[in-house]
C-alpha angles and dihedrals in degrees: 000000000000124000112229102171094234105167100050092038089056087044088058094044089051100044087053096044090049084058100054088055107141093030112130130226118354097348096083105035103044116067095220100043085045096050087048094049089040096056084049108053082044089061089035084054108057096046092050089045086063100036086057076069095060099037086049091054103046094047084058092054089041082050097052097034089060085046106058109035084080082056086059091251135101127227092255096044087041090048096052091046099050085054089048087050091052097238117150112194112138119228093267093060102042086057098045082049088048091060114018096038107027094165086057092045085050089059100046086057096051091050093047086044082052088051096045089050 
């Protein structure tokens, strides 16, 4: 009697099968295409998962910089002033002000345009 290590071979099989849930076609049904697919939305999804950081980022300064040009700034001079004023708000929150509180991002511009002066 040969042993053929069914039952760990079907668990690996399965495991990979469960995370390719969602693909379409042959990448989720056949084991070889899937395995294939899976190894490469692991690697696809860490370096996604770093690039969300930067396009994140750069939406907040696109945000403030819109936001502040009616205010007579742009976003660099805004920026530096807002470092010579010691404020600390980070760029999230400067953004979210800038939509959701425009009085309170008015003021922060007008305190950064008092520390430029």
């Amino acid at each position: 009697m040969r042993n053929t290590c069914a039952v760990s071979s079907r668990r690996r099989r399965k495991r990979i099968l469960k995370q390719a849930k969602g693909f379409v076609g042959d990448r989720k049904g056949h084991i070889r295409l899937t395995k294939d697919a899976v190894m490469k939305a692991m690697a696809f999804n860490s370096i996604h998962r770093k690039q969300k950081k930067r396009n994140f980022r750069s939406l907040w300064i696109v945000r403030i910089g819109a936001a502040t040009r009616p205010h007579g700034l742009s976003y660099h001079r805004f920026i530096h002033a807002l470092s010579k004023a010691h404020c600390s708000i980070n760029r999230k929150m400067l953004s979210e002000m800038s939509i959701h509180d425009p009085e309170g991002f008015a003021c922060t511009v007008e305190r950064a345009k008092q520390a430029l002066a």
